[in-house]
PDB file of N, CA, C and O in Angstrom:
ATOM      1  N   UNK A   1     -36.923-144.301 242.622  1.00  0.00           N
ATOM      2  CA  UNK A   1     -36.909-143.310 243.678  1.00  0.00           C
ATOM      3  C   UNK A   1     -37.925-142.240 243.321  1.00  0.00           C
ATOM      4  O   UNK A   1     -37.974-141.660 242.236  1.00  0.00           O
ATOM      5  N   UNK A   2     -38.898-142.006 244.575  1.00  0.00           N
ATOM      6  CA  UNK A   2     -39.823-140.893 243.500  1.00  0.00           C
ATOM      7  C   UNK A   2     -39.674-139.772 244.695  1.00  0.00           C
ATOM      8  O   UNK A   2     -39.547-140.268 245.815  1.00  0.00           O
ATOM      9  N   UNK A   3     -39.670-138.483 244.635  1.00  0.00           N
ATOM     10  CA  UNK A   3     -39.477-137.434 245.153  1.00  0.00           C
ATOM     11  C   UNK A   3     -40.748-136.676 245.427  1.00  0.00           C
ATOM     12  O   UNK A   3     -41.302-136.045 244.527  1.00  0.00           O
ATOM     13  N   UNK A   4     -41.159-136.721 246.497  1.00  0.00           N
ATOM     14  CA  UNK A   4     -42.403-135.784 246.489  1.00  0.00           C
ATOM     15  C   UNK A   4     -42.171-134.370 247.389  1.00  0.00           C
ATOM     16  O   UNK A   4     -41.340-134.217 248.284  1.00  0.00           O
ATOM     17  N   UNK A   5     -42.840-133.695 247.045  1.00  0.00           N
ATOM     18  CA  UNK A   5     -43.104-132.411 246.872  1.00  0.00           C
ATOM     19  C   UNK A   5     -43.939-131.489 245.880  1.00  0.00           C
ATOM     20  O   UNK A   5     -44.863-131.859 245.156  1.00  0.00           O
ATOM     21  N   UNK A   6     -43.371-130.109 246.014  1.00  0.00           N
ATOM     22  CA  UNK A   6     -44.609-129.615 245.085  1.00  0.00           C
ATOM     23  C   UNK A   6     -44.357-130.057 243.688  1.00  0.00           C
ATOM     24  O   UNK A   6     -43.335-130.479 243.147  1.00  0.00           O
ATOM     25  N   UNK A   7     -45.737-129.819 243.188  1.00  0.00           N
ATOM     26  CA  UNK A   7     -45.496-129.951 241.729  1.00  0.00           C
ATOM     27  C   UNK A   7     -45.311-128.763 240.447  1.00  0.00           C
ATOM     28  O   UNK A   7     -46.243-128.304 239.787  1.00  0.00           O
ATOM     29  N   UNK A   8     -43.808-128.401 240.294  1.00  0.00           N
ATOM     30  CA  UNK A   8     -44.249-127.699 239.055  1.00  0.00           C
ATOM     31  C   UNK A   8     -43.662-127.941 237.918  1.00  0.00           C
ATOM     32  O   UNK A   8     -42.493-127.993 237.538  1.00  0.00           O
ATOM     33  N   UNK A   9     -45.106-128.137 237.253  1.00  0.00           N
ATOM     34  CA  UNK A   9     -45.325-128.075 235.893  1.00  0.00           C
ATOM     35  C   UNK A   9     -44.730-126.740 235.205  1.00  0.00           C
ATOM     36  O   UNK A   9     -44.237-127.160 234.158  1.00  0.00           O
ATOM     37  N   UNK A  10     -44.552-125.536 235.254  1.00  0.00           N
ATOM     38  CA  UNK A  10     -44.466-124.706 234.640  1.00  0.00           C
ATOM     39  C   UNK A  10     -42.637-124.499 234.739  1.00  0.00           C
ATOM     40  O   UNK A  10     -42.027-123.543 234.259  1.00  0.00           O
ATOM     41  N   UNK A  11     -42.186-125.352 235.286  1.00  0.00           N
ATOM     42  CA  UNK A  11     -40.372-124.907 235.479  1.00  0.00           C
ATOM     43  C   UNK A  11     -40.064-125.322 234.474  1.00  0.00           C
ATOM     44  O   UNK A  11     -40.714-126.250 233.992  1.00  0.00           O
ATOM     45  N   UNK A  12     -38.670-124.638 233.625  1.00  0.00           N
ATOM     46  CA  UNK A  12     -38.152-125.066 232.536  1.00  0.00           C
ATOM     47  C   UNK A  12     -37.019-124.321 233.079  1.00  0.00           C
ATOM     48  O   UNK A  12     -37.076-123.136 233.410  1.00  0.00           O
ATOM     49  N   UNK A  13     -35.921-125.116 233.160  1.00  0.00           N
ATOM     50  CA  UNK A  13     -34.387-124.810 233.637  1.00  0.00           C
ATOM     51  C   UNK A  13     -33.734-123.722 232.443  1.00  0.00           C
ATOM     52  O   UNK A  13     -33.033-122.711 232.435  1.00  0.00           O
ATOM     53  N   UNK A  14     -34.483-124.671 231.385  1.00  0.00           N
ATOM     54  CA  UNK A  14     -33.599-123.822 230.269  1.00  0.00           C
ATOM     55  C   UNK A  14     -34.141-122.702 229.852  1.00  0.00           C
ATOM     56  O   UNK A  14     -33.494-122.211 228.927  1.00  0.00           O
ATOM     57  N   UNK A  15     -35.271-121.966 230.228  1.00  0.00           N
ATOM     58  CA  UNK A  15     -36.030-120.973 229.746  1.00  0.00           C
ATOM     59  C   UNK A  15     -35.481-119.710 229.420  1.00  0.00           C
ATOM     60  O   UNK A  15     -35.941-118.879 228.636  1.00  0.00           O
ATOM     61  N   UNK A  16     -34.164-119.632 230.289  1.00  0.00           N
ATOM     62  CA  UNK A  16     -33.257-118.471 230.091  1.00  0.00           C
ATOM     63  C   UNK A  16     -32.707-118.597 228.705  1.00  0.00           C
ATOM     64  O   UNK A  16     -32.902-117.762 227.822  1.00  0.00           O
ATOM     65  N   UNK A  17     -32.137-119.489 228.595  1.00  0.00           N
ATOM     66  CA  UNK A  17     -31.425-120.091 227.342  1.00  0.00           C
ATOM     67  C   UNK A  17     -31.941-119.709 226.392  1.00  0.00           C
ATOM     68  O   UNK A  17     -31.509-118.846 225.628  1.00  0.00           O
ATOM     69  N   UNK A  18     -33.431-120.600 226.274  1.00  0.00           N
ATOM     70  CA  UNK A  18     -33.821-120.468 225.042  1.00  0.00           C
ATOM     71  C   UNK A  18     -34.590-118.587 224.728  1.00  0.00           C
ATOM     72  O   UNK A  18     -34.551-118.226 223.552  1.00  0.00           O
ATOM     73  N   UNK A  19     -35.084-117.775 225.557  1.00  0.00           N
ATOM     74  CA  UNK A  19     -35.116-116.323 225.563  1.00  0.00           C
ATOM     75  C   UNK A  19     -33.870-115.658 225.116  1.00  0.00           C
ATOM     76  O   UNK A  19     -33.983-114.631 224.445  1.00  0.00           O
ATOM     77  N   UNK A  20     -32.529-116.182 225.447  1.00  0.00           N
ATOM     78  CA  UNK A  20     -31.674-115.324 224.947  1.00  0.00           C
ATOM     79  C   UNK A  20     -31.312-116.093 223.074  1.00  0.00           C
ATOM     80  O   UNK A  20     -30.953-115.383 222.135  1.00  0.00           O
ATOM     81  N   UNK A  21     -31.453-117.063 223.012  1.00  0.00           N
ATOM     82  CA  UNK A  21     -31.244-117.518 221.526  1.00  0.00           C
ATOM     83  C   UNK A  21     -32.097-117.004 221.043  1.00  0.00           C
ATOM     84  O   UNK A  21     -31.848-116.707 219.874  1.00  0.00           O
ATOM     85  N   UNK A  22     -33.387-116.632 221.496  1.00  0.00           N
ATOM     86  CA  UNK A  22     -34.768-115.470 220.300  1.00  0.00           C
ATOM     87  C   UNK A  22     -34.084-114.336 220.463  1.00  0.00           C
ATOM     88  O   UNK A  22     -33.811-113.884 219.351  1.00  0.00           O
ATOM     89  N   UNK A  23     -33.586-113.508 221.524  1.00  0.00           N
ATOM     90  CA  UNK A  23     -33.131-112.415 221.183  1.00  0.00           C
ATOM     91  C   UNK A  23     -32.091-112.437 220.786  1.00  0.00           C
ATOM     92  O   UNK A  23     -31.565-111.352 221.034  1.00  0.00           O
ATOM     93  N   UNK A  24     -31.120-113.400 220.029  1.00  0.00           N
ATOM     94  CA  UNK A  24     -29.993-113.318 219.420  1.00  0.00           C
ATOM     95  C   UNK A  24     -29.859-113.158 217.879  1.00  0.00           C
ATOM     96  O   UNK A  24     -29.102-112.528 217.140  1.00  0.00           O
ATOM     97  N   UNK A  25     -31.184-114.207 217.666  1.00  0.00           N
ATOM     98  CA  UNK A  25     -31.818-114.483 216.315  1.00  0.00           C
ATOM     99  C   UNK A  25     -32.573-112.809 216.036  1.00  0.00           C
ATOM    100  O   UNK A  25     -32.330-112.437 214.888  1.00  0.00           O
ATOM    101  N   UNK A  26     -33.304-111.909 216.743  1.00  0.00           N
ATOM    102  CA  UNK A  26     -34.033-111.245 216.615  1.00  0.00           C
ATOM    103  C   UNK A  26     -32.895-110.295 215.821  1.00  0.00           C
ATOM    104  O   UNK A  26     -32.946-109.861 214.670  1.00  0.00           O
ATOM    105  N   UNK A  27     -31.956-110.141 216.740  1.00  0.00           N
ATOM    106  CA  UNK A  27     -30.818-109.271 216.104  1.00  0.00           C
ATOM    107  C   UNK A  27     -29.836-109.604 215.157  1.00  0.00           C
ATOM    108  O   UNK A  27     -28.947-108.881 214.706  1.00  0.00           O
ATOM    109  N   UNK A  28     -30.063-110.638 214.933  1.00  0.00           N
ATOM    110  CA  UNK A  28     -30.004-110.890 213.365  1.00  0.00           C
ATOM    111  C   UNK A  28     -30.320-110.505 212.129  1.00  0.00           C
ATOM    112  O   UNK A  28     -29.824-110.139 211.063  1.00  0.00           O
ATOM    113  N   UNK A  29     -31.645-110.789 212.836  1.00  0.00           N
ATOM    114  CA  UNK A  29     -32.276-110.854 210.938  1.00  0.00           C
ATOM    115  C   UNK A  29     -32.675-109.053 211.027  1.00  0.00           C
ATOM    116  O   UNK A  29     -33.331-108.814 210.013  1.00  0.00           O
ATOM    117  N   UNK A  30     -32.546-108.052 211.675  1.00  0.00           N
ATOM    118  CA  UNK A  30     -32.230-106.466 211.508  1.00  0.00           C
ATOM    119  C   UNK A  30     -30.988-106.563 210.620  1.00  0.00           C
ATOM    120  O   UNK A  30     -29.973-107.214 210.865  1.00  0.00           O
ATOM    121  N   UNK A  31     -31.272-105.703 209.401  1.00  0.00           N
ATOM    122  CA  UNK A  31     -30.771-105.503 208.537  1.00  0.00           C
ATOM    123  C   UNK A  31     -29.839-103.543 208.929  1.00  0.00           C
ATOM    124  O   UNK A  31     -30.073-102.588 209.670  1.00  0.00           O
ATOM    125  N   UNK A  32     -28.909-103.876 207.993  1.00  0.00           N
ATOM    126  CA  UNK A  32     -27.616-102.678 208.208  1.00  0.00           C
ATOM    127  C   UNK A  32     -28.845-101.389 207.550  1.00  0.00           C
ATOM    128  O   UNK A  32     -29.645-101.726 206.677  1.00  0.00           O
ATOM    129  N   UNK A  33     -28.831-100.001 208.087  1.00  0.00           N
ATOM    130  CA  UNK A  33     -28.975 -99.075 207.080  1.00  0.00           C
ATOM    131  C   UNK A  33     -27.865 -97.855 207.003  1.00  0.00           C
ATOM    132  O   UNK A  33     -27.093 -97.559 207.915  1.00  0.00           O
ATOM    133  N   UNK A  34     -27.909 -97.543 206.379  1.00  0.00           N
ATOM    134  CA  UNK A  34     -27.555 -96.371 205.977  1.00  0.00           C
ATOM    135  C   UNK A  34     -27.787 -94.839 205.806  1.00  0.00           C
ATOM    136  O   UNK A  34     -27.820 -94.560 204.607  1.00  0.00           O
ATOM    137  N   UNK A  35     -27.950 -93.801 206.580  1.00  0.00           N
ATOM    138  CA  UNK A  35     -28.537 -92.687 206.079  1.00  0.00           C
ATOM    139  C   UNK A  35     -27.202 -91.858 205.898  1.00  0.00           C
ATOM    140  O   UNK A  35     -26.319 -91.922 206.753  1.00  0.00           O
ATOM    141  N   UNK A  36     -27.033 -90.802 204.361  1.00  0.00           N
ATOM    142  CA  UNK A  36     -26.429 -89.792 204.046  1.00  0.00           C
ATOM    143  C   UNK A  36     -27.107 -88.525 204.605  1.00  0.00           C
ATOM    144  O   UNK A  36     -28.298 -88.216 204.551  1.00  0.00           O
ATOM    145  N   UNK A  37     -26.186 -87.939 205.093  1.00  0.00           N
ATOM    146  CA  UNK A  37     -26.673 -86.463 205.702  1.00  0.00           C
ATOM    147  C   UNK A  37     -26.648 -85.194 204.217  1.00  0.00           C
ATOM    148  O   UNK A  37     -26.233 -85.311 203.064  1.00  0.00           O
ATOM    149  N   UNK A  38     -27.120 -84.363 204.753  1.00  0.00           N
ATOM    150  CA  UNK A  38     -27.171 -83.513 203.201  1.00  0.00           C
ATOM    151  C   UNK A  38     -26.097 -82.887 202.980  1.00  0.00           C
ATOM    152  O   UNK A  38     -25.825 -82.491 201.846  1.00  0.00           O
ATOM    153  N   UNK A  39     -25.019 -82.616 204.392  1.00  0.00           N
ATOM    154  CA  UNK A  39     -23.979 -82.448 203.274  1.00  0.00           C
ATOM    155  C   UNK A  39     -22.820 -83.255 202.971  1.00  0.00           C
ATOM    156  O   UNK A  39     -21.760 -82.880 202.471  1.00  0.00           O
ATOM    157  N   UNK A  40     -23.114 -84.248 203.288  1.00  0.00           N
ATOM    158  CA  UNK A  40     -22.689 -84.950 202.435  1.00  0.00           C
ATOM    159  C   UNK A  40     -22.745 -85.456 201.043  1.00  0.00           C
ATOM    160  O   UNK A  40     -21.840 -85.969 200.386  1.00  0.00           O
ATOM    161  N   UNK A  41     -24.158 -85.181 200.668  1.00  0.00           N
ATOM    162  CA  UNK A  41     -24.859 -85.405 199.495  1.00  0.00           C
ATOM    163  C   UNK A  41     -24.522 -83.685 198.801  1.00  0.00           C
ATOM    164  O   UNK A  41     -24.975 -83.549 197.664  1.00  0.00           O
ATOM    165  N   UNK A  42     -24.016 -82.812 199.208  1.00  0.00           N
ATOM    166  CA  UNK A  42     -23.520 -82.136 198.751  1.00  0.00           C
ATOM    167  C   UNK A  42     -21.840 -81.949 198.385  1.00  0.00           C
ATOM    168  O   UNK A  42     -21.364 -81.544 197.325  1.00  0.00           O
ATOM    169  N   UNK A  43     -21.311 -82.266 199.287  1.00  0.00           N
ATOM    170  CA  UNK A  43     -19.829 -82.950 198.928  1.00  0.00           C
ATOM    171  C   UNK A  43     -20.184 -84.020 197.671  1.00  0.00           C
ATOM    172  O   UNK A  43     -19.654 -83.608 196.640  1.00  0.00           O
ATOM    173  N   UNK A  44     -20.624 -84.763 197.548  1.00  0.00           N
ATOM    174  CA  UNK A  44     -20.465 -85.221 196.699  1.00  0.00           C
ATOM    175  C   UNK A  44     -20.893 -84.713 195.218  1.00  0.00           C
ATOM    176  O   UNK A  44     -20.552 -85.203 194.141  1.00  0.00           O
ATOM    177  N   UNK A  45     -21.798 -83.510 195.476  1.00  0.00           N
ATOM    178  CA  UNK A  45     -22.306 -83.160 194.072  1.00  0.00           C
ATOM    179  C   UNK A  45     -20.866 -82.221 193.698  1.00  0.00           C
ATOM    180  O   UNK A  45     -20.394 -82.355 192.569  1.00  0.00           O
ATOM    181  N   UNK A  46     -20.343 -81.484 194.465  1.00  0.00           N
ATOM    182  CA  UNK A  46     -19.381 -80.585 194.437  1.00  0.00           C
ATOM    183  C   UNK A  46     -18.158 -81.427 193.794  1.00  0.00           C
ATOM    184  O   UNK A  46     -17.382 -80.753 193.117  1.00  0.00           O
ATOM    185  N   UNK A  47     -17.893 -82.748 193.908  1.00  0.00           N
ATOM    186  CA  UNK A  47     -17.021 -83.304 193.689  1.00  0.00           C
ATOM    187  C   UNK A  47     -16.810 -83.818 191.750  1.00  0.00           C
ATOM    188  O   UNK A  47     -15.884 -84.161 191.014  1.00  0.00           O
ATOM    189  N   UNK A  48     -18.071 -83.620 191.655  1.00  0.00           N
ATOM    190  CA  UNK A  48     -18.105 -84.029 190.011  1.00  0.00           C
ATOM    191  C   UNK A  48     -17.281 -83.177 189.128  1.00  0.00           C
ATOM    192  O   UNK A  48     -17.029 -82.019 189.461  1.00  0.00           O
ATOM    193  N   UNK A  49     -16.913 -83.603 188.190  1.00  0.00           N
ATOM    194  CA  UNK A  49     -15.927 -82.031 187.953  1.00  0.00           C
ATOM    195  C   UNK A  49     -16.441 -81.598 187.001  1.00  0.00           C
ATOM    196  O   UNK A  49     -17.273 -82.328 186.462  1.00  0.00           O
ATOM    197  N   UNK A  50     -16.174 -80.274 186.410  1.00  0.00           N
ATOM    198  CA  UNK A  50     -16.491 -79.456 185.840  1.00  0.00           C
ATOM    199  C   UNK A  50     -16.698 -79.967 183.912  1.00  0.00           C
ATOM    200  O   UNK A  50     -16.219 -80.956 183.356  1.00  0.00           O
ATOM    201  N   UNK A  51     -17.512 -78.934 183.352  1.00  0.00           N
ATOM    202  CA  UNK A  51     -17.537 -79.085 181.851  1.00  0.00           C
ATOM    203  C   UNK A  51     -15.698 -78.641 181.675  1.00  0.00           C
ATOM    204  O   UNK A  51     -14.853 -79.344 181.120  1.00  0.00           O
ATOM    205  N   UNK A  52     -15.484 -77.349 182.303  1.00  0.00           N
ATOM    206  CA  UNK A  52     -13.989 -76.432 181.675  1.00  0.00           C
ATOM    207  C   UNK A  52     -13.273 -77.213 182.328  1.00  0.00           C
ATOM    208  O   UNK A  52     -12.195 -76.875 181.840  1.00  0.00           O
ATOM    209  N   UNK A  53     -12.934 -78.254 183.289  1.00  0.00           N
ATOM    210  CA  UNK A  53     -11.998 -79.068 183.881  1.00  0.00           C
ATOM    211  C   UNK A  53     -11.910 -80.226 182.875  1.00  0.00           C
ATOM    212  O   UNK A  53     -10.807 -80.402 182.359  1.00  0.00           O
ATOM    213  N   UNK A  54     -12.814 -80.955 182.562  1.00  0.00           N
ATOM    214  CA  UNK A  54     -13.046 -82.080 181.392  1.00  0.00           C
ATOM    215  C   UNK A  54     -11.957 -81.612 180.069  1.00  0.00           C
ATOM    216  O   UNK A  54     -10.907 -82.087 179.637  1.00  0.00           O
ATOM    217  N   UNK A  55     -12.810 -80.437 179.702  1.00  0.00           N
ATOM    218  CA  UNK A  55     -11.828 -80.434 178.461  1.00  0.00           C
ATOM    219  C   UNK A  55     -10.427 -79.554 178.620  1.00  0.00           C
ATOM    220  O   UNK A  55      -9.709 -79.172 177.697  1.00  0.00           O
ATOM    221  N   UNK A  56     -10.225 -79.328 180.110  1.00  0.00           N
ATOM    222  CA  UNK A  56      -8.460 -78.994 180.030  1.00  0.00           C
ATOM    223  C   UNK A  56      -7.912 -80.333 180.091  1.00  0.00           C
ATOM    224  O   UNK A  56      -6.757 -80.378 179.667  1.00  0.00           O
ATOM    225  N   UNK A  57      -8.478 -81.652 180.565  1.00  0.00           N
ATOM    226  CA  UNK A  57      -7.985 -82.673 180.975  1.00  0.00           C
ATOM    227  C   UNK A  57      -7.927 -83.448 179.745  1.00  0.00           C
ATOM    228  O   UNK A  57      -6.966 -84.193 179.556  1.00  0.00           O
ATOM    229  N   UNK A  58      -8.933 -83.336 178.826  1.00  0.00           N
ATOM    230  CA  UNK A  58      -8.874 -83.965 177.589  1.00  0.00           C
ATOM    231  C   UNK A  58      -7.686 -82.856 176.702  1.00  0.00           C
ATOM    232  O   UNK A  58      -6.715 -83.491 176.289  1.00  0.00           O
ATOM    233  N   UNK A  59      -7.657 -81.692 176.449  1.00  0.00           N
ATOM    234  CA  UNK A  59      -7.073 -80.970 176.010  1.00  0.00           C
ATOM    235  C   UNK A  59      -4.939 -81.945 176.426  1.00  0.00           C
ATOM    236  O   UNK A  59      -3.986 -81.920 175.646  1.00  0.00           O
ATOM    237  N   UNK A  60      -4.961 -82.313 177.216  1.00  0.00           N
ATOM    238  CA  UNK A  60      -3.624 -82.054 177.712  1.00  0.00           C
ATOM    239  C   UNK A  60      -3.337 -83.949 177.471  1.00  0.00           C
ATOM    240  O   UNK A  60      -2.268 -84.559 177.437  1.00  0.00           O
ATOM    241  N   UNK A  61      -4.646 -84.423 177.349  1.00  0.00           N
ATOM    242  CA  UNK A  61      -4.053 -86.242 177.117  1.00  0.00           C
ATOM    243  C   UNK A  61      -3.922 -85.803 175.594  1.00  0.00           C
ATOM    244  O   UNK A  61      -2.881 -86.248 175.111  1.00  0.00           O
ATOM    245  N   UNK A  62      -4.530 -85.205 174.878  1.00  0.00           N
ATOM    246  CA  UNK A  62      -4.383 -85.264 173.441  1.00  0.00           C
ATOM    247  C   UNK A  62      -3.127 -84.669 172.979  1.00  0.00           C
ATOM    248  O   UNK A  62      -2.648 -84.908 171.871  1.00  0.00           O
ATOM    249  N   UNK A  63      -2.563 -83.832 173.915  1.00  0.00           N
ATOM    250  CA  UNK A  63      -1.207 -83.666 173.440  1.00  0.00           C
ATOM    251  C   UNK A  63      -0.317 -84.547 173.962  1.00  0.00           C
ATOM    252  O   UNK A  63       0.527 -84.737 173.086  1.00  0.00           O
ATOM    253  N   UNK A  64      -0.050 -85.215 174.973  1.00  0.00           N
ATOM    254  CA  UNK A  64       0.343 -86.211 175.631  1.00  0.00           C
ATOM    255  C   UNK A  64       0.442 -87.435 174.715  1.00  0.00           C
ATOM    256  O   UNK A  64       1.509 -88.049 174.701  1.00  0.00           O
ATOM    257  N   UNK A  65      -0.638 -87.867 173.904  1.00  0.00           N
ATOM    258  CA  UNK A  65      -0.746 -88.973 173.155  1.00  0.00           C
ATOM    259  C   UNK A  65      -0.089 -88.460 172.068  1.00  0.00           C
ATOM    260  O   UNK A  65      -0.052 -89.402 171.276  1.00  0.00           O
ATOM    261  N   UNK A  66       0.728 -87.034 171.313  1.00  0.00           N
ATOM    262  CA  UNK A  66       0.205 -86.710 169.990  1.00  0.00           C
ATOM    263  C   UNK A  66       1.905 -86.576 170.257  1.00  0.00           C
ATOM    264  O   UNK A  66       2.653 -86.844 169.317  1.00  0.00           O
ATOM    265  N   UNK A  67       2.422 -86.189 171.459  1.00  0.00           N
ATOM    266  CA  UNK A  67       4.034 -86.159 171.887  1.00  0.00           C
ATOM    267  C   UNK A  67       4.462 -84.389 171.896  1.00  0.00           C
ATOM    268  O   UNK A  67       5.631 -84.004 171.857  1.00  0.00           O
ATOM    269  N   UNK A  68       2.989 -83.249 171.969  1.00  0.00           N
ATOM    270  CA  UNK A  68       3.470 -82.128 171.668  1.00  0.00           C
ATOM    271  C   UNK A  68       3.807 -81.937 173.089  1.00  0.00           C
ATOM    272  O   UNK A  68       4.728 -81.150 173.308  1.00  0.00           O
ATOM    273  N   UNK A  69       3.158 -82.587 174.248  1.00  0.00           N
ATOM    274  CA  UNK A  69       3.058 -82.251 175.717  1.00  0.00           C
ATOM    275  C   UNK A  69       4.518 -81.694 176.109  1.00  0.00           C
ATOM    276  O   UNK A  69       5.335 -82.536 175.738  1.00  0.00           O
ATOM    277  N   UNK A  70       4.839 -81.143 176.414  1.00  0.00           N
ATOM    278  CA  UNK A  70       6.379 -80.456 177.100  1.00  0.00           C
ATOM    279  C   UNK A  70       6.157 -80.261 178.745  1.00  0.00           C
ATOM    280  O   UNK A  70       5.237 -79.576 179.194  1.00  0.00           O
ATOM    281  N   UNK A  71       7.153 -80.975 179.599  1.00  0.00           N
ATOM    282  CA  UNK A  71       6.898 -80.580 180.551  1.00  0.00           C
ATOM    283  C   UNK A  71       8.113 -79.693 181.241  1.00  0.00           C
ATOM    284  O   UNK A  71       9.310 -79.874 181.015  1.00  0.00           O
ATOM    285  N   UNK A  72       7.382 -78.384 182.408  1.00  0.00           N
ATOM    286  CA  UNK A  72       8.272 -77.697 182.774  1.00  0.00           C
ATOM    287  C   UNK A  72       9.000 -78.189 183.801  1.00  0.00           C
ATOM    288  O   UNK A  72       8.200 -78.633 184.626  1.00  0.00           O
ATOM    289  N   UNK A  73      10.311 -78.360 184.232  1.00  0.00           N
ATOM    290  CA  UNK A  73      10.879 -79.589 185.263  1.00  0.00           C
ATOM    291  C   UNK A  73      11.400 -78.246 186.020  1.00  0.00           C
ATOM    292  O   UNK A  73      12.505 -78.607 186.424  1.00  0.00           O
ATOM    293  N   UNK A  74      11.276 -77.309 186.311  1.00  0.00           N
ATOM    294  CA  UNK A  74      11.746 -75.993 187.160  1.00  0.00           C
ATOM    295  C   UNK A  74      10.335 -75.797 187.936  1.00  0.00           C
ATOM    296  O   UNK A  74      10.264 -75.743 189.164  1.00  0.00           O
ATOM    297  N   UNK A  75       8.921 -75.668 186.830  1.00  0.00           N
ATOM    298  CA  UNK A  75       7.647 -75.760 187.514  1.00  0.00           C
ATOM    299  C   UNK A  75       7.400 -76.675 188.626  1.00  0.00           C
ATOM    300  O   UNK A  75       7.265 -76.473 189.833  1.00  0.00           O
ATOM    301  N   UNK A  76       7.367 -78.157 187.625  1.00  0.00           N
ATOM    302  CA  UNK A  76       7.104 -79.606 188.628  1.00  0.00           C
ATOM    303  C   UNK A  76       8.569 -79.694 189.538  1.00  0.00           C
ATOM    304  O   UNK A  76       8.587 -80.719 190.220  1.00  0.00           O
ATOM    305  N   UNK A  77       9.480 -79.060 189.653  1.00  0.00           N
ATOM    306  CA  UNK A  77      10.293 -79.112 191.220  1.00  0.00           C
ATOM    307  C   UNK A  77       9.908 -77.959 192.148  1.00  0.00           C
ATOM    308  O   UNK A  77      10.242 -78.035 193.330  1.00  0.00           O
ATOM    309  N   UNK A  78       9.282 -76.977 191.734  1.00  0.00           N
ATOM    310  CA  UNK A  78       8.756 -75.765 192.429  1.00  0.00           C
ATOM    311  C   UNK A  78       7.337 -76.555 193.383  1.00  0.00           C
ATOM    312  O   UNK A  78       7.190 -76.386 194.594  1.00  0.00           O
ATOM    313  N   UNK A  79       6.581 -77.250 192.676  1.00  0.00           N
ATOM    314  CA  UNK A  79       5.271 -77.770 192.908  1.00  0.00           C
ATOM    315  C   UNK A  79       5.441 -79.405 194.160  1.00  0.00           C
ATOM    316  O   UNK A  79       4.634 -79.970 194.898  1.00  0.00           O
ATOM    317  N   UNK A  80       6.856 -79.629 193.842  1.00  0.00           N
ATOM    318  CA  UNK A  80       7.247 -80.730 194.657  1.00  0.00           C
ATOM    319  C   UNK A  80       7.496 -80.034 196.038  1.00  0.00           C
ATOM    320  O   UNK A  80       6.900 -80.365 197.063  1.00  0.00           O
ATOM    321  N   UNK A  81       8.448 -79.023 195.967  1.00  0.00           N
ATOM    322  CA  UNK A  81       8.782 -78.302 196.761  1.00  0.00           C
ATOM    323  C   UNK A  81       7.566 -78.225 198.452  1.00  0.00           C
ATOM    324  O   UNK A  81       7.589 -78.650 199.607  1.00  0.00           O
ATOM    325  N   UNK A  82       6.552 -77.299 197.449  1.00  0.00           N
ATOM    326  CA  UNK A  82       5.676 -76.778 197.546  1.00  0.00           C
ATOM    327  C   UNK A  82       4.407 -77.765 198.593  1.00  0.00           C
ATOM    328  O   UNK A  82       3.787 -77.469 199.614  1.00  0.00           O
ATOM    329  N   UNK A  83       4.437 -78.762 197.898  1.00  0.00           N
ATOM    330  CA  UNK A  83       3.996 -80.050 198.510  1.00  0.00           C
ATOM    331  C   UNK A  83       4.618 -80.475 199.248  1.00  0.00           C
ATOM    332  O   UNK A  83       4.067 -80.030 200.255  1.00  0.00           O
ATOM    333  N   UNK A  84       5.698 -81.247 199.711  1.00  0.00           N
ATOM    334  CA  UNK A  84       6.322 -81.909 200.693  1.00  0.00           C
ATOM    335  C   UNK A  84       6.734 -80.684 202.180  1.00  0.00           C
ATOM    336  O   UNK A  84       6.667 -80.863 203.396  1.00  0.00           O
ATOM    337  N   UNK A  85       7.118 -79.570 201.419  1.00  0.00           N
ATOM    338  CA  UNK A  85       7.101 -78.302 202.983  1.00  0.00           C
ATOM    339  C   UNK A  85       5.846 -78.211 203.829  1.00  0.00           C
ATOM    340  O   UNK A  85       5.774 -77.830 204.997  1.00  0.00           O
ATOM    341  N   UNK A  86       4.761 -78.672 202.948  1.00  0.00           N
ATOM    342  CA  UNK A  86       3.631 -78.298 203.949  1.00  0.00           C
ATOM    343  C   UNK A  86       3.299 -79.608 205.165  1.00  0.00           C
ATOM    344  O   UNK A  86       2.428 -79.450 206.021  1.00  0.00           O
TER     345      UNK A  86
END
């Protein structure tokens, strides 16, 4: 059976198809970035802790390990308190 009419050469049914699989692929291979804002990059410098925080923290495992540590249980229920009301 041969069909005449015009001739086109340039039709491709699937042309949609294959345009949206390049732009699917395109958005692919774009890679994630990342930008930090500055203050954030300041929160985080703020967050490092201190030389005098270090050695209260070392100060208080060394008694902890050594068994002089005493804890106040009137303080730490004041501090529980204190925490859960808010």
């Amino acid at each position: 059976m041969k069909i005449n009419g015009t001739n086109h050469t340039n039709f491709n049914p699937y042309k949609q198809q294959i345009q949206k699989q390049t732009e699917v692929k395109k958005a692919i291979q774009t890679k994630d970035q990342i930008e930090i804002s500055s203050q954030a990059k300041q929160l985080q410098e703020t967050d490092k802790t201190s030389e005098k925080r270090a050695a209260y923290v070392q100060e208080i495992q060394q008694a902890v390990n050594s068994g002089e540590y005493k804890v106040n249980p009137e303080k730490a229920a004041q501090k529980m308190l204190e925490f859960w009301s808010k």
